[in-house]
DRENKE-396481 format. One record per atom (N, C-alpha, C): residue in one letter; x, y, z. Coordinates in steps of 0.001 Angstrom, whole numbers, padded with zeros to 6 digits, always signed. Atoms other than C-alpha are relative to their C-alpha. Example, Ala and Ser with C-alpha at 12.3 -4.5 7.8 and 13.67 -1.06 7.14 Angstrom:
2
A+000890-001190+000000;A+012300-004500+007800;A+000900+001200+000000;S-000820-001190-000060;S+013670-001060+007140;S-000770+001090+000730;
END
This chain:
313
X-000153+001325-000589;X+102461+090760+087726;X+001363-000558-000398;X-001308+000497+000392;X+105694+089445+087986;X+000147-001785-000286;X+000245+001431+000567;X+106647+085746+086254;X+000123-000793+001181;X-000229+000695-000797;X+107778+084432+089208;X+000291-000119+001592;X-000630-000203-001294;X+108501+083605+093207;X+000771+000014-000326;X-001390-000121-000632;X+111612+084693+094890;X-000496-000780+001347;X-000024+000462-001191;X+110096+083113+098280;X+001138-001199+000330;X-000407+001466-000645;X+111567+079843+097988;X-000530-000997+000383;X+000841+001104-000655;X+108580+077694+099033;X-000454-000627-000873;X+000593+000944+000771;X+107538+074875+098130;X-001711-000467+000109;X+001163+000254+000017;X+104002+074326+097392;X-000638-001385-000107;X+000671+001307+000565;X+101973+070996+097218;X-001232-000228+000274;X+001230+000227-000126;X+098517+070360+096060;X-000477-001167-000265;X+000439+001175+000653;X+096398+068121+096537;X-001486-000425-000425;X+001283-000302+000627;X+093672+067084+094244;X-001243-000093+000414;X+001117-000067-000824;X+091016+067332+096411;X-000579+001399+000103;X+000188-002196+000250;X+090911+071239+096212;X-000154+000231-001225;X+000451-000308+001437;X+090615+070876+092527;X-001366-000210-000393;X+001159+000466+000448;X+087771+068825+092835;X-000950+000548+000632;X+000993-001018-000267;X+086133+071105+095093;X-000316+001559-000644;X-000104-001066+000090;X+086794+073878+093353;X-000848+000107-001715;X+000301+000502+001136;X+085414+072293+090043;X-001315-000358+000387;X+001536+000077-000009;X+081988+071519+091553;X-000398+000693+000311;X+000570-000619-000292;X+081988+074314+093264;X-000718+001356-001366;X+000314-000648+001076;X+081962+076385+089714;X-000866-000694-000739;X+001516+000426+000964;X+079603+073855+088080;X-001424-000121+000507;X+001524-000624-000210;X+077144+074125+090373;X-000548+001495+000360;X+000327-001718+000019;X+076965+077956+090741;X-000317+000572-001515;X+000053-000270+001602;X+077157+078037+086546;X-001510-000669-000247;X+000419+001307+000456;X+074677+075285+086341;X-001710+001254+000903;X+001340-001052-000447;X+071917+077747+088730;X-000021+001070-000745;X+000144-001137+000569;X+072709+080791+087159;X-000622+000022-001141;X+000421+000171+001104;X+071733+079624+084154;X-001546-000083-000164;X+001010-000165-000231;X+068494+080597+083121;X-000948-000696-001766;X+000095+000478+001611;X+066217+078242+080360;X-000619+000619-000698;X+001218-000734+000452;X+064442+079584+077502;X-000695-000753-000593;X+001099+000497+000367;X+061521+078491+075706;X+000100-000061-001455;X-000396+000450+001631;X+061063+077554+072246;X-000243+000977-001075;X+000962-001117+001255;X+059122+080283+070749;X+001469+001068+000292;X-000726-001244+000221;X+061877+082803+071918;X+001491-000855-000787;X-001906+000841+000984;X+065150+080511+069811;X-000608+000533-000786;X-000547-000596+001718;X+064001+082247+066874;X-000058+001404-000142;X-000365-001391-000401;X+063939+085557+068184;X+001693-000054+000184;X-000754-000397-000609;X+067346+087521+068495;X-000017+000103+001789;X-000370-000088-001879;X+069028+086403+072421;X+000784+000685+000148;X-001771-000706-000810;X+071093+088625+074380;X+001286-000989+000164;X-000898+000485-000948;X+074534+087763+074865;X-000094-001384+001061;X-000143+000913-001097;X+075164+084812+077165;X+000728+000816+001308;X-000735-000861-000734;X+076251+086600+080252;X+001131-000662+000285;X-001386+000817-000071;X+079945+085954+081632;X+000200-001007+001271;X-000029+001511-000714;X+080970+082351+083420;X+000257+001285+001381;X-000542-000196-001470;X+080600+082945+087424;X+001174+000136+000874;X-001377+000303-000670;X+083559+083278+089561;X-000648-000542+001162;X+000280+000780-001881;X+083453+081252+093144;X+001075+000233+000982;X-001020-000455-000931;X+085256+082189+096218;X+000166-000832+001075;X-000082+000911-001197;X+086346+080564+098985;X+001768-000620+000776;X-001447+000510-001319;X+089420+079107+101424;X+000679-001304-000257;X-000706+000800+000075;X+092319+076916+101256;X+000460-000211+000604;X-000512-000050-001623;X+093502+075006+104431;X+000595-000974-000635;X-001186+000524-000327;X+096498+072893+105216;X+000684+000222+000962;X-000594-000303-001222;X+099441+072844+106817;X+001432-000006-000605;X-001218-000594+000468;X+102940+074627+106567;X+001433-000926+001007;X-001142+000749-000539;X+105912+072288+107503;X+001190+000913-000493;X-001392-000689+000370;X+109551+075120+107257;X-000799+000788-001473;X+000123-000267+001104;X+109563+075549+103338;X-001249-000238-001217;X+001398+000717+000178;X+106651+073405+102904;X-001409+000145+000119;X+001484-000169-000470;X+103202+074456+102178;X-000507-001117-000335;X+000647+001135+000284;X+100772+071629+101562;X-001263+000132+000111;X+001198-000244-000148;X+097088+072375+100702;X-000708-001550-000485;X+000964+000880-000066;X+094736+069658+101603;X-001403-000005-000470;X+001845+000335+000566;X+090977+070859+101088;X-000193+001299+000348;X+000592-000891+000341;X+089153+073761+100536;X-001848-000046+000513;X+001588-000153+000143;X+085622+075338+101333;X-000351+000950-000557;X+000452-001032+000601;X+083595+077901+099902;X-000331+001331+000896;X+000426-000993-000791;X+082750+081242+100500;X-000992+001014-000347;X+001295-000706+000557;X+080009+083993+100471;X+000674+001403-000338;X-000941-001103+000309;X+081414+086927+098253;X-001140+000985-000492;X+001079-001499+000234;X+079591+090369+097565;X+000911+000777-001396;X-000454-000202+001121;X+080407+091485+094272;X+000151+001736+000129;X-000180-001753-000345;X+079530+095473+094896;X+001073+000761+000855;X-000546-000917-001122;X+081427+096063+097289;X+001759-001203-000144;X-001411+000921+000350;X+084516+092937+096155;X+000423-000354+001421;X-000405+000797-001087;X+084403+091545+099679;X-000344-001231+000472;X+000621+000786-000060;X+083837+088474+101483;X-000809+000060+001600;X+001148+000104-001619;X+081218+087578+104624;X+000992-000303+001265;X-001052+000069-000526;X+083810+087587+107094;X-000525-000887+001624;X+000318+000453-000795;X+081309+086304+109733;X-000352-001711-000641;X+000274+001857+000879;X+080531+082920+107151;X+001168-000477+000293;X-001247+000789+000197;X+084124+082676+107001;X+000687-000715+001596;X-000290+000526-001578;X+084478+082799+110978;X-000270-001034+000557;X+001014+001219-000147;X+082178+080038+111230;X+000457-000922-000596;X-000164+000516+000723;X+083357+078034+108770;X+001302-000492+000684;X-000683+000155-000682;X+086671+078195+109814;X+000417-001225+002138;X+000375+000330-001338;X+085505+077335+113616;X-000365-001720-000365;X+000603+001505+000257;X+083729+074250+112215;X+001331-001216-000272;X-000959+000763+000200;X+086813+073132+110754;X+001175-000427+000832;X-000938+000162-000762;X+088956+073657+113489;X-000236-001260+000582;X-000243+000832-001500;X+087291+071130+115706;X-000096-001008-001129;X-000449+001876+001123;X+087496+068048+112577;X+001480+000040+000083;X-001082-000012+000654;X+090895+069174+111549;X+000824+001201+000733;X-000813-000963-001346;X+093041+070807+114598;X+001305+000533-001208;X-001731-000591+000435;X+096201+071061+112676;X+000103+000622-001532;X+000025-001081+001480;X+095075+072698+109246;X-000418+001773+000206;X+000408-001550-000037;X+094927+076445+108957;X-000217+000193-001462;X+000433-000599+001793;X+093752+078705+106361;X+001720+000338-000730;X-001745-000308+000369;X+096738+079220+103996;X-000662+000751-001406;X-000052-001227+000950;X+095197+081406+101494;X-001626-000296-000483;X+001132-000217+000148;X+092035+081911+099294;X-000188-000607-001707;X+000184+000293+001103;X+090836+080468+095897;X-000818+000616-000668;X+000696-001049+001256;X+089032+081977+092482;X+000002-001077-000559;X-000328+000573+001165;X+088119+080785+089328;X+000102+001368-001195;X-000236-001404+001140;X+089390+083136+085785;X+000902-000819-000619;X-000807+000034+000594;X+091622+083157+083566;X+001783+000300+000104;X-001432-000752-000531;X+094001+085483+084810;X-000534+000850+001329;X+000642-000786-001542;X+093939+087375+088428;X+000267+001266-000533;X+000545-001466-000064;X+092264+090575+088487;X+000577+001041+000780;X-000131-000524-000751;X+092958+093458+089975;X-001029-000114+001414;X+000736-000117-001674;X+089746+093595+092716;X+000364-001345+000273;X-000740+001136-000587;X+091694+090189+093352;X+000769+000310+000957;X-001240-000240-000578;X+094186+091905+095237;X-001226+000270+001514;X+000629-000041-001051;X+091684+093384+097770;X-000180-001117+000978;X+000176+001238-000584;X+090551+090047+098855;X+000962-000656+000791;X-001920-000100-000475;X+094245+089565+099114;X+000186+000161+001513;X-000611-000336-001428;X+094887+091727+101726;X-000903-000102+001034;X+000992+000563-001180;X+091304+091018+103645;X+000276-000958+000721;X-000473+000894-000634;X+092858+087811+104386;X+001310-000046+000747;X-001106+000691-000517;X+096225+088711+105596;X-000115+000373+001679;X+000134-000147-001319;X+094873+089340+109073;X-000272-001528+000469;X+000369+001252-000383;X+094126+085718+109065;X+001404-000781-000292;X-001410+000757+000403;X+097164+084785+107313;X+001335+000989-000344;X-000792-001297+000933;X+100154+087104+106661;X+000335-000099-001588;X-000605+000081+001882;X+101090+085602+103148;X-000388-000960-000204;X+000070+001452+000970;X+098708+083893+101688;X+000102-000131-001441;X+000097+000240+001598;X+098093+082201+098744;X-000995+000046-001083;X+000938-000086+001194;X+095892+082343+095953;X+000144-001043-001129;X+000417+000856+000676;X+094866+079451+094011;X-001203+000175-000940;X+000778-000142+001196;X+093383+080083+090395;X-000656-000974-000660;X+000428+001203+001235;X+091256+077581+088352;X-000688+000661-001306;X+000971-000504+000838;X+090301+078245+084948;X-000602-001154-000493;X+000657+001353+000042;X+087609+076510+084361;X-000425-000184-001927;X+000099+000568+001158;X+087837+076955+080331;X+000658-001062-000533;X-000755+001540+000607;X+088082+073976+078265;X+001288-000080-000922;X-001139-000136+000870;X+091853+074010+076254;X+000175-001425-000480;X-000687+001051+000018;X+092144+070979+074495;X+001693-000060-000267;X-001632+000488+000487;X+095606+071257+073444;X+000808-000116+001041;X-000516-000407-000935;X+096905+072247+076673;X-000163-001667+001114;X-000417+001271-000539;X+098587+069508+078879;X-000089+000313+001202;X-000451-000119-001257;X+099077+070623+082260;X-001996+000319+000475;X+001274-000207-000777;X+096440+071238+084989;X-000305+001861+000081;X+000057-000866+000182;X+094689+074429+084480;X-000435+000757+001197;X-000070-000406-001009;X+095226+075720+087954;X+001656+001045+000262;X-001643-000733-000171;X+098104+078488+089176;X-000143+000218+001594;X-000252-000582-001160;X+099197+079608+092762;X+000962+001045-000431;X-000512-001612-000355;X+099688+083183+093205;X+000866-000168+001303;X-000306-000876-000990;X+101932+084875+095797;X+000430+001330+000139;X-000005-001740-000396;X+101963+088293+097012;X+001244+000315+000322;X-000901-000700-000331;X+105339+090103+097049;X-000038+001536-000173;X+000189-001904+000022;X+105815+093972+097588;X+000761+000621-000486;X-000838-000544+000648;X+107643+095721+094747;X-000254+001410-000223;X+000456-001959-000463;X+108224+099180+094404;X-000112+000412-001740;X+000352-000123+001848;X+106690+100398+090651;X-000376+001246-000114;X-000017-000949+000154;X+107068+103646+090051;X+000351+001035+001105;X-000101-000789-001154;X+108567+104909+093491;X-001020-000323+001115;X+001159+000176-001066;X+105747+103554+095143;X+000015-001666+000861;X-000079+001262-000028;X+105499+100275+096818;X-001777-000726-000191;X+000889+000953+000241;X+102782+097612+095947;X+000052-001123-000029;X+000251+001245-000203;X+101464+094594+096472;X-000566-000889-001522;X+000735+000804+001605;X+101502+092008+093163;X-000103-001580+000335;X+000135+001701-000011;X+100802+088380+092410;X+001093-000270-000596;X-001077+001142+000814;X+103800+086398+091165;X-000375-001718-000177;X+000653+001487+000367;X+103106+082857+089831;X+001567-000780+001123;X-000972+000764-000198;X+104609+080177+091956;X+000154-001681-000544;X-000081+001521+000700;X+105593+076074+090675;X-000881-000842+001182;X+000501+000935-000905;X+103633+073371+092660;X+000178-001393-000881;X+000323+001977+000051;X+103389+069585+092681;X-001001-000571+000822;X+001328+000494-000406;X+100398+067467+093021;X+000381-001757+001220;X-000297+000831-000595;X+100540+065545+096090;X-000669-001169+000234;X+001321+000764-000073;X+098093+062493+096701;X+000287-000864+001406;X-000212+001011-000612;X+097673+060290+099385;X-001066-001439-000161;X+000725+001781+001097;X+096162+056491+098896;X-001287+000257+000288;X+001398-000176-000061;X+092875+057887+100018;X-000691+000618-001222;X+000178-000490+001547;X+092818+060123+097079;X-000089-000841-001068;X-000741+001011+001034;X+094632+057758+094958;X-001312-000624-000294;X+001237+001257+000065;X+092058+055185+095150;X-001159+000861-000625;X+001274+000008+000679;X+089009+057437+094798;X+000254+000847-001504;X-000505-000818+001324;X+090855+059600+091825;X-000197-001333-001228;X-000493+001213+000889;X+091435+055922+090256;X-002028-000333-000083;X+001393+000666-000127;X+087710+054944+091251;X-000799+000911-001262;X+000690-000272+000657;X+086182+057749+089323;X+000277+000335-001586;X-000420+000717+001410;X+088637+057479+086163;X-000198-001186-000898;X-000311+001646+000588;X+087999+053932+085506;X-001717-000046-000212;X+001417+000431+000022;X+083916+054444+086085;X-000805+000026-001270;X+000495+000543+001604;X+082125+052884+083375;X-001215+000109+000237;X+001194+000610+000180;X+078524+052063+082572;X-000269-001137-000312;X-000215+001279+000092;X+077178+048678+082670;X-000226-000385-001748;X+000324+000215+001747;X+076237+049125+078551;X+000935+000469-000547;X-001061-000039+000864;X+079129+050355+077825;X+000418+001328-000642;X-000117-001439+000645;X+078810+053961+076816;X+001071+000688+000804;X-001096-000439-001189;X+081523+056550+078872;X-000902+000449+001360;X+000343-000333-001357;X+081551+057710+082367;X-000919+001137-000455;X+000626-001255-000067;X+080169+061288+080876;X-002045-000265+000107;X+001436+000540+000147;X+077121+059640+079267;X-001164-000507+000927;X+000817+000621-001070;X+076035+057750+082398;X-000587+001463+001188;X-000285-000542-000869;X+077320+060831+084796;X-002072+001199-000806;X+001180+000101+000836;X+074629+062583+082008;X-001612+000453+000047;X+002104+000627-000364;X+071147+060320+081771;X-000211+000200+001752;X-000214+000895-001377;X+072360+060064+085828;X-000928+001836+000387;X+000173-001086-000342;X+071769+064224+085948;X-000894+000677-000397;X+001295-000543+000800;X+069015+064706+083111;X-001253-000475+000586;X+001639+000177-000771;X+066292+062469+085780;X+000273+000372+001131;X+000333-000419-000940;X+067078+064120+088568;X-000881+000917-000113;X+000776-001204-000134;X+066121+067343+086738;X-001279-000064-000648;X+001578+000374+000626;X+063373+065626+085126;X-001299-000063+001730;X+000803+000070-000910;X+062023+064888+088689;X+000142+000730+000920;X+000427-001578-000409;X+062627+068227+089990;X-000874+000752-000392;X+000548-000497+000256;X+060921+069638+087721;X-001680-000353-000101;X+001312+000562-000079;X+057918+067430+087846;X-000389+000210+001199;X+000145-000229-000771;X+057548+068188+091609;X+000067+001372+000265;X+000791-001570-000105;X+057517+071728+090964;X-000947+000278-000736;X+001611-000600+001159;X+054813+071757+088199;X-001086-000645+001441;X+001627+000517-001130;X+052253+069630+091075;X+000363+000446+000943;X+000181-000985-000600;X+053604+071649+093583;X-001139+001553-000655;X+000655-001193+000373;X+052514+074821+091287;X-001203-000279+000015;X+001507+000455+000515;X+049155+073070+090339;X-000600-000102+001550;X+000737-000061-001682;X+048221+072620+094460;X+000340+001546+000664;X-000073-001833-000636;X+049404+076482+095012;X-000900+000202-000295;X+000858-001204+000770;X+047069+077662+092242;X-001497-000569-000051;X+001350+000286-000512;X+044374+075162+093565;X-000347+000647+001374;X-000442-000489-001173;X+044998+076597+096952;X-000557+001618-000396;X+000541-001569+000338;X+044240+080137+095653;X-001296-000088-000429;X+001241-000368+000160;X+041303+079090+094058;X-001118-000017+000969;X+001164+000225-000912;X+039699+077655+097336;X+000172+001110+000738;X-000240-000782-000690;X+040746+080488+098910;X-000881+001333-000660;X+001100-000589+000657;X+038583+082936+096537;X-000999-000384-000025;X+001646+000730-000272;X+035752+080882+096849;X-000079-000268-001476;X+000561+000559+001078;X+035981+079957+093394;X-000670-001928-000582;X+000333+000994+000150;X+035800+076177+094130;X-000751-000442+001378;X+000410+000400-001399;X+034287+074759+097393;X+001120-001060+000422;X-001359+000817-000550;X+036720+073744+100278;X-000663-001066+000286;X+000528+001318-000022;X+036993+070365+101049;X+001518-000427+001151;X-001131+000290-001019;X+038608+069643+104352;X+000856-001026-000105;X-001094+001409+000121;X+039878+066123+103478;X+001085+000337-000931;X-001136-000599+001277;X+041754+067542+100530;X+001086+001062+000596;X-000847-001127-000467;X+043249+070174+102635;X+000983-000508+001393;X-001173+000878-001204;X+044634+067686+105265;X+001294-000534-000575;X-001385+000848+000986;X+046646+065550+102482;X+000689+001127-000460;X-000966-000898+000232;X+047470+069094+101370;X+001466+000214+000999;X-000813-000585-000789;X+048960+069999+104543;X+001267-000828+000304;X-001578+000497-000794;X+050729+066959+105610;X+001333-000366-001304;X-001141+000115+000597;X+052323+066730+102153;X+001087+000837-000176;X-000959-000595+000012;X+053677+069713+102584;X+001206+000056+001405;X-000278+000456-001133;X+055047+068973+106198;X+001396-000892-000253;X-001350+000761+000153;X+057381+066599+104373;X+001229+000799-001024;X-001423-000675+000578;X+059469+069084+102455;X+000403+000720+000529;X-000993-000986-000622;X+062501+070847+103599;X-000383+001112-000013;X+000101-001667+000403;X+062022+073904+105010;X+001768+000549-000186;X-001069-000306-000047;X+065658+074815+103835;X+000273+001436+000276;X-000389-001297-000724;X+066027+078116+104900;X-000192+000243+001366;X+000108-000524-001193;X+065134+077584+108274;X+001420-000471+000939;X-001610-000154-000629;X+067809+078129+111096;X-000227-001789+000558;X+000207+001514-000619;X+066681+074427+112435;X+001229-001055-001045;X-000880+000624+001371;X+068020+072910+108562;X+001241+000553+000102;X-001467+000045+000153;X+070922+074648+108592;X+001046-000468+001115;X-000573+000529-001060;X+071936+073131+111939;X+000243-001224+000113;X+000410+001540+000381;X+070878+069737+110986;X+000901-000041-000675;X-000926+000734+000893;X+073041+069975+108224;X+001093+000383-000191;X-001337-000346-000351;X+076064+071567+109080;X+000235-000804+001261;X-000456+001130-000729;X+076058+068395+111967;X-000056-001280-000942;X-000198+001505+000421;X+075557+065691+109905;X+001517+000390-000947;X-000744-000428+000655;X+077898+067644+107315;X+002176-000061+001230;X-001185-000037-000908;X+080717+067704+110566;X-000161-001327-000043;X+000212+001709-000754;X+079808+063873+111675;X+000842-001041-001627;X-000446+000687+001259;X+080779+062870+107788;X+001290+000397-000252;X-001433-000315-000421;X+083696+064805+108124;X+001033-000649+000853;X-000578+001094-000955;X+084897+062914+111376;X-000142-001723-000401;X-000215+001360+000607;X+083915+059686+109612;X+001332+000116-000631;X-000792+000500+000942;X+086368+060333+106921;X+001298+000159+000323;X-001148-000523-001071;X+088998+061839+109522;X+000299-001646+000076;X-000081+001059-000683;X+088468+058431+111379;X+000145-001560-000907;X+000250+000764+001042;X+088283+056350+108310;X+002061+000158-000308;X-000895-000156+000477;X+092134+057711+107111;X+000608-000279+001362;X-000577+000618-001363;X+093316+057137+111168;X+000301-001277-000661;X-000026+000806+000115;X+092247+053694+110746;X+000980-000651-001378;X-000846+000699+001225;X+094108+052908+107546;X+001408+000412-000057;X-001680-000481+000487;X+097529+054660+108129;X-000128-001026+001577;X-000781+000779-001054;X+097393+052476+111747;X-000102-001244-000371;X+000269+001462+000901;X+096309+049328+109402;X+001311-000028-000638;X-000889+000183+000361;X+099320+050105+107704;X+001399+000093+000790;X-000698+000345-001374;X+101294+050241+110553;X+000702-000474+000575;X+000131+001533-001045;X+100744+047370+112261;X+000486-001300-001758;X-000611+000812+000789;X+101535+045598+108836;X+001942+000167-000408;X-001482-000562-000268;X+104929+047647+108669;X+000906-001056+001142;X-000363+000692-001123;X+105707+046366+112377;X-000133-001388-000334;X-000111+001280-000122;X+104735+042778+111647;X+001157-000297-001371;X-001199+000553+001110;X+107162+042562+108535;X+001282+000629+000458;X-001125+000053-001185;X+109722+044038+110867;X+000265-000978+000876;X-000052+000697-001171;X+109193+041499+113275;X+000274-001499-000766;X-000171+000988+000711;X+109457+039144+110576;X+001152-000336-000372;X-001336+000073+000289;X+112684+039655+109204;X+001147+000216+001588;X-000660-000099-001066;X+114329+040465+112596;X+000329-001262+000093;X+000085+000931-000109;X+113024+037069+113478;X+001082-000756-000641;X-000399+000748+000905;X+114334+035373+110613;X+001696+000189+000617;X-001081-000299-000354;X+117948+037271+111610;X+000616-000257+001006;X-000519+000449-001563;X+118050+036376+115219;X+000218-001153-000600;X+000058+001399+000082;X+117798+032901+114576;X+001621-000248-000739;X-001061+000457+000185;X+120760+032990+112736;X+001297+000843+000816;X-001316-000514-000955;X+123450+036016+114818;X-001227-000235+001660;X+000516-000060-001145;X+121085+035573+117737;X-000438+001433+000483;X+000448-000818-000580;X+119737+038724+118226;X-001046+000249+000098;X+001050-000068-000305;X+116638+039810+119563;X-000955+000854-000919;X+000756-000577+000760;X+113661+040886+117796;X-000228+001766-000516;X-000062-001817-000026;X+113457+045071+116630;X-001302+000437+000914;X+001337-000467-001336;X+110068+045083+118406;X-000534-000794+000519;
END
């Protein structure tokens, strides 16, 4: 791996791809994780196995010298074989086109330490989509000492190493770009307090320990109406049709999430929230605008009045 580009381009991220790329590793870490029980903590545990990696796409848009990555989605990666779903990604892609006409894919993201070799593969899977993309690293270990953002952009140049030619990563420099939509909610969730006073973590927390308190309580009386359900079904208890109605329609109200219906449902509302926030950033760069133009029209004003000339708009 060589230290550095020769391209010449300039990169700019913006933190919106960090922050997807940061939930997308805590909630893939956060499932994998499997709990244990009390009696086995005083038994010898295996190993902790090693932190997840997450895969997935980085879109924007390339002005000359100028890349500029806006936002990121995820992707479905196959570990055996070090590829990705190329029909998820088609789709995905497609979806995004019709929110966001003028972003393309501009390369692919990871999380590690350092890029791997079966990194490179992935690499070149994508340059039919892109000829040179990029690669955006997060490591998601904690360094306190360390100041900077623990993110890198790769690029692929083709050097010849040993008579041969190959394809390596070189690290390139970026700058974090923001715009006031960011700004604001970057500022919103730095500053978020609790009303008692403890930190944001603490709240973020108690806020995450009753959800899974009332997950898990809705799967124990789920389990307890399965394993009543089996017993009327052996004939060990006598059925009881009224009991088996409230069974049915309570189940009627939970997601069937795997069916193709749900995932349609929610890859539209998932687009429709998208075009909100499209239509949401319209509205505020033509809000700012129209305030531009009227403090043009202001000072003009002010200027005619004294050489007489007519207003700029």
């Amino acid at each position: 791996m060589a230290s550095s580009s020769s391209s010449g381009l300039t990169f700019k991220l913006h933190p919106l791809v960090i922050l997807n790329i940061s939930d997308h590793y805590t909630r893939v870490k956060s499932q994998s994780q499997t709990p244990q029980n009390g009696a086995e903590s005083t038994t010898t545990s295996p190993p902790p196995p090693p932190p997840p990696r997450v895969f997935g796409c980085v879109i924007g848009v390339q002005r000359g010298r100028t890349v500029e990555i806006f936002n990121s989605f995820e992707l479905l990666y196959y570990p055996s074989s070090h590829s990705l779903d190329r029909s998820f990604l088609e789709k995905k892609q497609e979806l995004y086109k019709k929110v966001f006409p003028n972003y393309y894919i501009l390369g692919w993201y990871s999380t590690g330490s350092e890029a791997e070799e079966s990194d490179m593969q992935i690499h070149k899977a994508l340059m039919d989509i892109n000829e040179s993309p990029v690669y955006v690293l997060l490591n998601p270990s904690i360094n306190h000492a360390q100041k900077d953002l623990p993110a890198t952009i790769y690029e692929s140049e083709l050097h010849v190493i040993d008579g041969i030619p190959q394809l390596i990563f070189v690290r390139s420099s970026y700058t974090i770009e923001t715009v006031e939509a960011e700004r604001i909610s970057v500022d919103h969730v730095a500053h978020l307090k609790p009303s008692d006073g403890g930190s944001a973590a603490t709240q973020l927390a108690a806020h995450l320990t009753g959800i899974h308190s009332a997950i898990k309580m809705l799967n124990s009386r789920i389990r307890v109406l399965h394993h009543y359900l089996l017993a009327m079904q052996k004939g060990d208890i006598p059925c009881e049709n009224s009991l088996l109605r409230q069974v049915s329609s309570l189940l009627r109200r939970l997601p069937a999430i795997e069916s193709e219906k749900f995932q349609d449902d929610f890859l539209m509302e998932y687009n429709d929230t998208l075009l909100i926030t499209y239509l949401a950033m319209l509205t505020n760069c033509s809000s700012s605008m129209n305030e531009l133009v009227d403090k043009f029209n202001t000072a003009y004003e002010k200027h005619s009045r004294r050489g007489g000339r007519t207003a700029f708009f």
